[in-house]
C-alpha positions, 0 to 999 in steps of 0.5 A: 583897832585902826589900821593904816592905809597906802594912798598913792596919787602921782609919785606921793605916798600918804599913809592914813590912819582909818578907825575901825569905828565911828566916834559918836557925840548925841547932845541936846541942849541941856547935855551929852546924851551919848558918846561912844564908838559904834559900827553904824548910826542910822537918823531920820533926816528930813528927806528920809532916814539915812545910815552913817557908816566908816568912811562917810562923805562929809555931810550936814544935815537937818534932822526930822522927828523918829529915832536916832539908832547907833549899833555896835558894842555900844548900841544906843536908840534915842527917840528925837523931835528933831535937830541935826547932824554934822560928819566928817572923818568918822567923827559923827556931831548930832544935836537934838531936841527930845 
């Protein structure tokens, strides 16, 4: 369930919605391989693997070969040769080659 955030900066007050999980989307260029909402994606990225969890900066990033791993409810593992990724506000783009 999201939740709301208080965010004061100055005399502003900003309410933010924050997900409780990340929306992911794995496609290749053939089809959607996955989509779903997960705790935490870890991928091979070109200087070394990496995980993505809620509130990750905004990133792109090439990916190299190894595997691709989502957990949480709906736990998914995807051997790639390769591809990218993009993040940005819990939302996670991945693009692979298989």
């Amino acid at each position: 369930m999201a939740k709301e955030v208080k965010r004061q900066d100055g005399n502003a007050v900003e309410w933010t919605v924050v997900p409780d999980h990340l929306h992911v989307t794995i496609v290749s260029p053939e089809q959607t391989l996955f989509e779903g909402e997960v705790d935490s994606l870890t991928v091979p990225g070109e200087k070394g693997r990496f995980e993505v969890l809620k509130g990750h900066a905004p990133i792109i990033s090439s990916l190299a070969a190894g595997v691709v791993a989502c957990k949480g409810a709906e736990a998914f593992e995807l051997e790639v040769r390769g591809g990218f990724i993009e993040v940005a506000h819990n939302a996670v783009s991945v693009c692979v080659e298989v």
